[in-house]
C-alpha positions, 0 to 999 in steps of 0.5 A: 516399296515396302519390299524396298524399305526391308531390304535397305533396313536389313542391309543398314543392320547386317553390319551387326551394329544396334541400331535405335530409330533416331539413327534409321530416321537420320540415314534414311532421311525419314521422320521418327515416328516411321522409323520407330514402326518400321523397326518395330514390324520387323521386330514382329517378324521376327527378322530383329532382336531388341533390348532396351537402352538402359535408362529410357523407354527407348530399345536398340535394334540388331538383325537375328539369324531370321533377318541375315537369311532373309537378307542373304536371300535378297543378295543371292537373289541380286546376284542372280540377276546382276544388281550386286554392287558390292563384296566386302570379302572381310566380312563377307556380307554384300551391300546391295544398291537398293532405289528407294522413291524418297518422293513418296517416304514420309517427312523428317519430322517429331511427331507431337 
């Protein structure tokens, strides 16, 4: 699952966008606190870059050079086996129809 949740994330941030935890935690439906780690571990991965938002102990998110290998291994690896949904011939960058069990992701909810 976790495999699953990379693959989504990688996918929302290889549109170029900074992305913050907030905005993971509202697309993906799931609770701040998971976000923030998630981003984080990928962070370590070296498969994202981040700065902080100017004004806040907040940092904003973008995929590295790492991070669009990895996700372009995830969309040939796809295509191969006949899951790509998607070709956005402009960008050139696939989107990739990943299921996600939202069932056993953590609830939206504040951490306090």
């Amino acid at each position: 699952q976790r495999n699953e949740l990379k693959i989504l994330v990688l996918e929302l941030l290889s549109g170029g966008d900074a992305w913050t935890s907030r905005e993971l935690s509202d697309s993906l439906g799931i609770d701040i606190y998971h976000a923030s780690k998630t981003l984080s571990r990928y962070y370590h991965q070296r498969l994202l870059k981040r700065k902080k938002v100017p004004g806040s102990k907040k940092y904003e998110y973008v995929i590295n050079e790492k991070g669009i290998q990895r996700w372009n291994g995830y969309a040939q690896k796809a295509d191969t086996m006949g899951d790509m949904i998607f070709d956005d011939e402009q960008t050139q960058k696939y989107i990739l129809c990943v299921k996600v069990d939202t069932a056993s992701l953590p609830v939206n909810r504040e951490r306090g």
